[in-house]
Each structure stands twice: as structure tokens, then as C-alpha cells.
C-alpha positions in Angstrom: -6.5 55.9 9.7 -6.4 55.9 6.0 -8.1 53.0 4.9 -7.7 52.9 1.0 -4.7 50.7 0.1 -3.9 54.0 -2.7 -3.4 56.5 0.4 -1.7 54.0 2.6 0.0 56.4 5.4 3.2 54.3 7.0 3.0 55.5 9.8 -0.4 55.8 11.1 -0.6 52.1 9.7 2.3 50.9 11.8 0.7 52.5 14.8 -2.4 50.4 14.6 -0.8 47.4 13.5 1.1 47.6 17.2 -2.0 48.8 19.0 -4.7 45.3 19.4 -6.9 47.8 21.2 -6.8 50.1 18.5 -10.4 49.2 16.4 -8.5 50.0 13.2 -6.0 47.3 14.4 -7.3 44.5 12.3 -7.7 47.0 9.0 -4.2 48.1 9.7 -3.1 44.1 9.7 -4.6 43.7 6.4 -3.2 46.9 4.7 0.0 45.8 5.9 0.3 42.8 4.4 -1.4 43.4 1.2 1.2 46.5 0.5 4.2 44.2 1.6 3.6 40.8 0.7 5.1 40.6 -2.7 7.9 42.6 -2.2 8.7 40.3 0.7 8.2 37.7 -1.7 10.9 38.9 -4.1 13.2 39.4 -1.7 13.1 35.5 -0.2 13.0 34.6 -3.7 16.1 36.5 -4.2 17.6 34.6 -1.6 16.4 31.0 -2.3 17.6 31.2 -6.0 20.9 31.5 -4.8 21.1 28.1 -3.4 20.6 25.2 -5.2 20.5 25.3 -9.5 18.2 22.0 -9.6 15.7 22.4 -7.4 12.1 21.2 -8.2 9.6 24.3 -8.9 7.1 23.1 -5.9 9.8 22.5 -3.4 10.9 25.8 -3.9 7.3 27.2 -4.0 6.9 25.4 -0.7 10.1 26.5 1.2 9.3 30.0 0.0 5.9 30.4 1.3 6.9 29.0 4.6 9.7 31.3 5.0 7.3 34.6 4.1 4.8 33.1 6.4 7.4 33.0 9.4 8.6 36.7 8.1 5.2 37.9 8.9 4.8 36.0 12.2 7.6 37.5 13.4 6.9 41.0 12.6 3.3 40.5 14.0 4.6 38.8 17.1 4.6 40.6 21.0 2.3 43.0 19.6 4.1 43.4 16.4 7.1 44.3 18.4 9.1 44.2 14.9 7.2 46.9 13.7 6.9 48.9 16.6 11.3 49.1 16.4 11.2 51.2 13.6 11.2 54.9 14.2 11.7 56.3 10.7 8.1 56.0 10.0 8.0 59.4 7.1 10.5 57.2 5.7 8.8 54.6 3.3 12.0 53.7 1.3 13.9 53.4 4.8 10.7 50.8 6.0 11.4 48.7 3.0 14.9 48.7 3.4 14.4 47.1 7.3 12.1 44.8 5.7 14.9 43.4 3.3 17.1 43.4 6.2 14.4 41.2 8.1 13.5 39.2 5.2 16.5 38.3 4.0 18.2 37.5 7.3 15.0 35.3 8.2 15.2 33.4 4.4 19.1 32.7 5.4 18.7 31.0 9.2 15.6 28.8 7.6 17.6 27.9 5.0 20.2 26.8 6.9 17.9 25.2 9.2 16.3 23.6 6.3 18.5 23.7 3.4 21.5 23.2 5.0 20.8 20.6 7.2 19.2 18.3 4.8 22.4 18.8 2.5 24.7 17.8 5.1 22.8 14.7 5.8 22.5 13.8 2.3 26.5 14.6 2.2 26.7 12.5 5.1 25.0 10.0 3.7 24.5 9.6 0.1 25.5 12.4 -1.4 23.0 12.7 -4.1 22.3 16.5 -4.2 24.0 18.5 -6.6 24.8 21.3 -4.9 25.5 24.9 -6.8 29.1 26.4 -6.4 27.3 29.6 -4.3 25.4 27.1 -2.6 28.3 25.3 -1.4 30.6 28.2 -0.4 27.1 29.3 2.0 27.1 26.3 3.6 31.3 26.9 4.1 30.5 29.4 5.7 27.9 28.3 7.9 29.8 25.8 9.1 32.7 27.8 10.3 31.0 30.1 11.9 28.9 27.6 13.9 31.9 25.4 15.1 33.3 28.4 16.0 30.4 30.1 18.0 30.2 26.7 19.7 33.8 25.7 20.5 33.4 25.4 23.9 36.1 23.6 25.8 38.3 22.7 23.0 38.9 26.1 21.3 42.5 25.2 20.9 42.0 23.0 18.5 39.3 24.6 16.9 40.1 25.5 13.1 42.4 23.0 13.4 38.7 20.6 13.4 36.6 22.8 11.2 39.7 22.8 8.8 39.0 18.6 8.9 35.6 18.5 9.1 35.2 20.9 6.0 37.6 18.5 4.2 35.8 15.2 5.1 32.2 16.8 4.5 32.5 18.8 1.5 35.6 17.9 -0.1 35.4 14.4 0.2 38.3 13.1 1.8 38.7 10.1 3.0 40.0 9.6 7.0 43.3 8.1 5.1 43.4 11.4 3.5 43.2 13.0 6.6 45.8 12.1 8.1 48.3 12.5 5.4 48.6 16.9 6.0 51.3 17.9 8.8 48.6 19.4 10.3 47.0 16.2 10.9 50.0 14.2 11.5 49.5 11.5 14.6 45.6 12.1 14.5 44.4 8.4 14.4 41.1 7.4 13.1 39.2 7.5 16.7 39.9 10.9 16.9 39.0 11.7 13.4 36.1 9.9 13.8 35.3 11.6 17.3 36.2 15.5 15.6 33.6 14.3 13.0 31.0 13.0 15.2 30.8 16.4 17.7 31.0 18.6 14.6 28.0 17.1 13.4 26.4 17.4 16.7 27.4 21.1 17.3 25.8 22.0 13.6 22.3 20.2 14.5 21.7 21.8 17.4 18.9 24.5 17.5 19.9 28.0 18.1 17.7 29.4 20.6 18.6 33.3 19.8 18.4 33.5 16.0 15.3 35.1 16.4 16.5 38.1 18.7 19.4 38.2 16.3 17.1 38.9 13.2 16.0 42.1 14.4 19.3 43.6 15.7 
């Protein structure tokens, strides 16, 4: 294996890097990440400067590095298993683009696991963060898709609820507001209250495949 950072060879690297028995395994590793970690970098930046307008420069420094940290762990993990997916290895423009693909879907589920999260809470609670027009149509989104994915028995009445709980969450309505719309006509505030409560629930708990889905 090449072992100058100036003659890097994709594919001879990638090899190694998926090989622990390979003695060049560890040299590979290091190549890897010293070829790749800024433009990893950018590309979470990208994403995190998308979210929020006000955000303090070391909490952003902080959630960055964490997320290029976990970007790396999971390309390195089952034997780099990541790595070893990608067959277009003469292709170094085709490598990066999987690598934005994988870094960008990664920055998004640990922001909303972070990001999102914490908003709604703050929403729920206090509703002290300011949160950025793009910022607020990503967590929109997030929401629906989630309460959807995890309808369960009462699909029915399922946008029906997201439809509420988007109102009363990031809209701020009221439960009096609620139930003026014919669409919520004879919804009292117990059921309002109970929509509310098992949307909340559905939205904090962890998705076990997200990390499957990152590669796919």
C-alpha cells in the first residue's frame, strides 16, 4: 500500500482499512482519516448552519465534533463494514459523494436526536429558543414523519393528531384554540390533552434502526 498521504490510492486504502489482519491496517486507518476529516467536516457544518441563526460558537463546535466523531465510528464499525459497501473504488469523486450521503444523513438523525429534542422541550416548556424559519420547517417535518412511522393502532386519526399537535407545539395554540376548527369540533380537553401527551411520547422514543438506515 501507498503510504504517502500525496499518492493516496482509494482503493488499496479501503481494502486495508476493512482488513484488521492486514499489517498496513492501522496505516490505512490513519490515511483515511487524515484525507477525509475536513471535508467531512464541511459537510456537517453545512448541515448544522442550517438550523438555528443564534447559536453559541462552542455549542456548535461541540455538536459538530461529536457528530464527525460518530461519522467515523460508524464507517470504522464491523470491520469498517461502511467502507467495505462501496464498490466504485477507481472512483474518488463517487467515494466522496457516499461520504456526503453518510455525513449528512448522520448530521440530520443527531440533530434531531439532539437538536430537535431539546427544542421541543424548551417549546414544551418555556419556549425560550429562537428558532430559525428553516430550522422550524425541519423540525415540521420531523414530526410528521415520526407520528406517522409510529401510528400504530390509531392510524385513523392520524393527521388528524399531527395536524393538532403541530398546532399546539409550534404554532402556539392554545387547547381553546383547538377546538374551535370543524376538524376538531367535539374534541374535549382530555383528549386533546391525551393526543398531546402520546405525541410527545412517540417523538422521544429512540429509533433503534437509524443506523442501518444511514447506509442504505
Amino acid at each position: 500500500m501507498k503510504t504517502e498521504l500525496c499518492e493516496f490510492d482509494l482503493a488499496d486504502v479501503l481494502k486495508s482499512c476493512t482488513d484488521r489482519s492486514s499489517s498496513a491496517f492501522e496505516r490505512a486507518c490513519f490515511l483515511f482519516i487524515n484525507k477525509y476529516k475536513n471535508y467531512i467536516y464541511k459537510i456537517v457544518c453545512k448541515r448544522c448552519s442550517l438550523w438555528y441563526q443564534d447559536w453559541p460558537p462552542a455549542e456548535m463546535s461541540e455538536i459538530i465534533n461529536d457528530i464527525v466523531n460518530d461519522i467515523f465510528l460508524l464507517l470504522f464499525k464491523r470491520n469498517a463494514r461502511a467502507l467495505a459497501q462501496f464498490k466504485a473504488t477507481n472512483s474518488e469523486a463517487a467515494f466522496r459523494g457516499y461520504l456526503a450521503t453518510i455525513s449528512d444523513r448522520m448530521a440530520l438523525r443527531k440533530l434531531q436526536k439532539k437538536v430537535i429534542h431539546a427544542s421541543l422541550k424548551d417549546i414544551y416548556i418555556t419556549k425560550e429558543r429562537t428558532i430559525s424559519p428553516d430550522a422550524k420547517w425541519q423540525i415540521f417535518d420531523y414530526i410528521v414523519q415520526v407520528l406517522r412511522m409510529r401510528a400504530g393502532k390509531n392510524g385513523r386519526h392520524i393527521e388528524r393528531n399531527i395536524l393538532l399537535f403541530n398546532l399546539y407545539t409550534l404554532e402556539d395554540y392554545t387547547r381553546d384554540m383547538l377546538q374551535l376548527p370543524p376538524i376538531f369540533c367535539g374534541m374535549g380537553h382530555r383528549v386533546v390533552d391525551n393526543v398531546i401527551c402520546r405525541a410527545r411520547e412517540k417523538l422521544t422514543k429512540e429509533d433503534e434502526y437509524y443506523m442501518r438506515e444511514l447506509l442504505h
